[in-house]
N, C-alpha and C positions, 0 to 999 in steps of 0.2 A: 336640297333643303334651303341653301343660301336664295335661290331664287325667288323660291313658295315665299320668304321672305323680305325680298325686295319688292317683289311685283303687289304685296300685300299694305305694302307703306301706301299708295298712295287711296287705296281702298279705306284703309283706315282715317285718311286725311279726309275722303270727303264726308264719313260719318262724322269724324270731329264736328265740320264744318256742317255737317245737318241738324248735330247737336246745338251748335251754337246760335243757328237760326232761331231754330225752337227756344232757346232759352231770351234771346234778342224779343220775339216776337210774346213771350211772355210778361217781359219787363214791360215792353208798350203796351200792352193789354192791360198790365195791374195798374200803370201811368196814368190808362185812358180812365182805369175806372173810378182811382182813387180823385182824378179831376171832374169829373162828370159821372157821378154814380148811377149808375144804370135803374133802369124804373121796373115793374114785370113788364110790360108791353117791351120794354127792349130786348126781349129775348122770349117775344111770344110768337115767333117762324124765324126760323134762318133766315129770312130774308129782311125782317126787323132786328137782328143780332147782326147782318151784315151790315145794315142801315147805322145803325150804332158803332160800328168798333170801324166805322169807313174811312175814320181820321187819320186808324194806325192799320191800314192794309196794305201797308207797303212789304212787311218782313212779312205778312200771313202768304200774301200773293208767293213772294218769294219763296218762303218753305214750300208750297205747293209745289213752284216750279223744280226745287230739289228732288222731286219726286215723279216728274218725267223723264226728260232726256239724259240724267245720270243713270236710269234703269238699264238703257245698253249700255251702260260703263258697268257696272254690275252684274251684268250679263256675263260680259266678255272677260270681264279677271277667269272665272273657272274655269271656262272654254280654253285660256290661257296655261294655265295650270295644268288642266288634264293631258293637252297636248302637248304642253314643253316647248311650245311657241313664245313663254313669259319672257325673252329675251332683255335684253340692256332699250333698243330702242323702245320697247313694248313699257317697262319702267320709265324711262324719263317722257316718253308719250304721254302713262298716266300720271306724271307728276306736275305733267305744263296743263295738261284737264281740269286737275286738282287746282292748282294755282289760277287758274282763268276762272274758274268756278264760283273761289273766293272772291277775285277783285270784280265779280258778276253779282254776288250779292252785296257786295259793297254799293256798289253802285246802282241795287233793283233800291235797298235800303235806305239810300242818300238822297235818289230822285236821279239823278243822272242819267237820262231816258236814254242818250243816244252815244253814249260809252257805255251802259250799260248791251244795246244792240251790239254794237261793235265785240265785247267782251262774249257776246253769246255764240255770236256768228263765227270768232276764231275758236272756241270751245267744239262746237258743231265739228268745225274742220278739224278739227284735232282728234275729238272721239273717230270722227269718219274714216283718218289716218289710220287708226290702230286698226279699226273693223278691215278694213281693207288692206291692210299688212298683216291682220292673221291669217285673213281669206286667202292671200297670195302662197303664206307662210306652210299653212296647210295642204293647198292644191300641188305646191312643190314637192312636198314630202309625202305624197302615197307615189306607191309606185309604178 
C-alpha cells in the first residue's frame, strides 16, 4: 500500500501542475480581454478566437502540450501498479518527470525557446527511462 502511495505523488504533481496551467492560462485570457475587449467577429471561427487571444498563446500552447507526452506518464503509473514494478527508482523517475515538467512550463510560459527545448528533451529521456525500466523489469520477471 505504501507503494500505490509513493508511486501516486508524482501522478498527483503533474495534475497539480496541469491545474495550474489552466488556471495560469485563464488569468491571461481574462488580462487579454479585460485590455482589449473582444468584438463578436473575434470569436466568429476558431481561427479568429485564435487570431485574437495570439497575444496570450503561450500558457494555451502549453496546456496543450500537458496533454501529449505526459499521456505515457499516465499510462505507465498503472501498468506500474498492477505489476509491482512501482519501485523506489520508478518513484524518483517520476518525480525528476514531474519536476522537468514544471521548469518546462515555466519556461514554454516565460518565452524561454531554447531552455525550454532543452527542459523537454531531458523530460523525454526520463519518461523513456522508466518505459524501458519497466519493460526490462517485466520481461525479467515472467518465467
Amino acid at each position: 500500500m505504501r507503494m500505490l502511495l509513493t508511486m501516486l505523488g508524482p501522478v498527483i504533481g503533474l495534475v497539480a501542475l496541469t491545474f495550474v496551467m489552466t488556471f495560469v492560462l485563464l488569468g491571461a485570457r481574462l488580462r487579454h480581454m479585460k485590455a482589449t475587449p473582444p468584438r463578436r467577429e473575434d470569436f466568429a471561427s476558431s481561427e479568429a478566437a485564435t487570431r485574437y487571444f495570439a497575444a496570450v498563446a503561450l500558457p494555451a500552447d502549453n496546456l496543450r502540450n500537458l496533454f501529449e507526452m505526459p499521456v505515457l506518464f499516465y499510462a505507465l503509473v498503472p501498468l506500474l501498479l498492477i505489476t509491482g514494478q512501482g519501485g523506489v527508482a520508478q518513484v524518483m523517475l517520476g518525480w525528476i518527470y514531474v519536476v522537468l515538467r514544471a521548469l518546462h512550463s515555466h519556461a514554454h510560459v516565460t518565452g524561454s525557446t531554447i531552455r525550454r527545448f532543452r527542459l523537454f528533451l531531458m523530460s523525454v529521456a526520463v519518461l523513456l527511462a522508466m518505459w524501458i525500466g519497466f519493460a526490462i523489469d517485466v520481461m525479467l520477471s515472467q518465467p
